[in-house]
N, C-alpha and C positions, 0 to 999 in steps of 0.2 A: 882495196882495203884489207886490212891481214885479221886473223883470226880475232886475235885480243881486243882490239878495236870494234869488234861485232860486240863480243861478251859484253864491252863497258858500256856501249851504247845499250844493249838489250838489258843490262843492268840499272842503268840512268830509267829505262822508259817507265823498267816494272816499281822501281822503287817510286815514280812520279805516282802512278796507279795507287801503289798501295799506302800512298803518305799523302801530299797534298788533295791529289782528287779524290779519293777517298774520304778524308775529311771532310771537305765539301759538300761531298755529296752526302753525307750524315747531316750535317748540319744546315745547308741551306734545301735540301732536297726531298727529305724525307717528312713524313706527318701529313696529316690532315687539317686544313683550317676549322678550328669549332668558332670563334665567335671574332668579329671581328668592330671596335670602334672608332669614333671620331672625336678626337678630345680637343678641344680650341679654347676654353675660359680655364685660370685659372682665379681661387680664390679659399676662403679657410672656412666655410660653412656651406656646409651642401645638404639637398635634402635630397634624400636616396627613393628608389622606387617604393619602399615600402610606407613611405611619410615621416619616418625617422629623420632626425638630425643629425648631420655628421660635422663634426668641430674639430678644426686641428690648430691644437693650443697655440702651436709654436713657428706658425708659418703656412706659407700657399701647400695649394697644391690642384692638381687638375681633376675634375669631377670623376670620383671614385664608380668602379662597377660592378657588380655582382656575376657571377659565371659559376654555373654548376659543374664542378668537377669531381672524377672518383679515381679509385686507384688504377681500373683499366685504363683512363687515359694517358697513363705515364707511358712514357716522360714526354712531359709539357714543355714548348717553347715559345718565349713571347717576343712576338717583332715589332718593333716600333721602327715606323716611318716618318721623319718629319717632310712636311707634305711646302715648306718652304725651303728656300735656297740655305739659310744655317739657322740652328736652333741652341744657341747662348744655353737658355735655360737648362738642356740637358745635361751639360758637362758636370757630375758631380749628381747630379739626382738623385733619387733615390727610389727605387719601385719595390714594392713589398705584396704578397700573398699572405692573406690571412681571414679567419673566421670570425674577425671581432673582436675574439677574446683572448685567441693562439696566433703567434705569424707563424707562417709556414715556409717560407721565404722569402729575403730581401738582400739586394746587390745595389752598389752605386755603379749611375752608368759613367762610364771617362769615353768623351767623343775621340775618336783619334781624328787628327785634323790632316794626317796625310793621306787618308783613304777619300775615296772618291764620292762612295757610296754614301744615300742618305737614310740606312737602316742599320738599325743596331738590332743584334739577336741576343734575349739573355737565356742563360738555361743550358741545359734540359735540367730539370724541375721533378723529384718523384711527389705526387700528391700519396700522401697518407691513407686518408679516409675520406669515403664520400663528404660530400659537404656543398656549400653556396660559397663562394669565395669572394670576398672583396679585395680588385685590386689595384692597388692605388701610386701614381706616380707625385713624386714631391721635388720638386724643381728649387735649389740654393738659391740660386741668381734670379731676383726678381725684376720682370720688363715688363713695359707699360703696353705693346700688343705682342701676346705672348704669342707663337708659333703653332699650327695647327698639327697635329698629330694622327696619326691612325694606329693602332695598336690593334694587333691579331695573337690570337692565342691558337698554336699550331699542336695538338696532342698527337700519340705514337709517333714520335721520336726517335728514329735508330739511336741510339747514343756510340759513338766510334771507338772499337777495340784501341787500346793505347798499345797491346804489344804489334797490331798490326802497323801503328802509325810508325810508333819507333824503326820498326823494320822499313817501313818504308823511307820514312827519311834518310834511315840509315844507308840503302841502297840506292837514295841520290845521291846523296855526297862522299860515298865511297869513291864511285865510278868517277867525279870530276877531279878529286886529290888525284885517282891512275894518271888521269889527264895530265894537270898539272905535275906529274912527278919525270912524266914520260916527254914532257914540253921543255922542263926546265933542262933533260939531258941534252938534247938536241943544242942547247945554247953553249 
């Protein structure tokens, strides 16, 4: 194997390191779990731990829950598992952080249906200020046995340098153009 040939391969490996598995490991690896539920009914009135009523004018949603979160726990990540083989209701949802009276965050989730996996991660999440958090998922597509759910809240969060990822990407696909440039002479 000749000199160049080493460089590209030790090039490909480091750029793998410092781009895809790196990312990874930020995001599915890092943090701690703080609380973690079981959501299985969905409906538009719920009555909350404290004997409050909770009404949602405009549609379902799956029973909302409180979590005390503060700024040391940033950055926040929420995993949702649906705990059946596909979960309809999710594609489009909508999960939201908020006090009540402020949201603090909200993302629609979009299932991709070519991944294998049956966990979606949103986030990282900086919380503000201490506080009780309600957080609540609200499902578009409404089904008559809705899908059971677990949803965990993972705090400290690496969140992944973007100029490390770009370098790394970039020293994957540097190294395979060599390849293909040094493949195509040969033909």
């Amino acid at each position: 194997m000749s000199q160049a040939r080493i460089k590209i391969i030790t090039l490909f490996v480091v750029g793998l390191l410092l781009g895809p598995a790196y990312h990874l490991y930020c995001s599915s690896f890092t943090g701690e779990n703080t609380h973690t539920s079981s959501l299985d009914n969905i409906g538009n009135r719920w009555i909350l731990d404290d004997k409050s009523i909770f009404r949602i004018s405009e549609g379902l949603s799956y029973k909302p829950f409180e979590v005390p979160l503060s700024p040391m726990d940033n950055n926040v990540r929420l995993d949702i598992s649906c705990l059946q083989s596909n979960c309809p209701q999710l594609d489009g949802a909508s999960i939201s952080i908020s006090n009540g009276a402020q949201l603090i965050f909200q993302e629609t989730i979009n299932i991709n249906t070519i991944a294998l996996s049956k966990k979606i991660s949103v986030g990282p999440i900086s919380i503000p200020y201490p506080e009780k958090f309600m957080v609540l998922i609200e499902p578009i597509i409404k089904v008559e046995n809705p899908s059971q759910l677990k949803l965990s809240i993972i705090k400290n969060v690496t969140s992944p340098s973007l100029l490390l990822i770009w370098i790394g990407y970039g020293l994957t696909f540097l190294p395979l153009l060599f390849l293909a440039k040094t493949f195509l002479k040969k033909i």
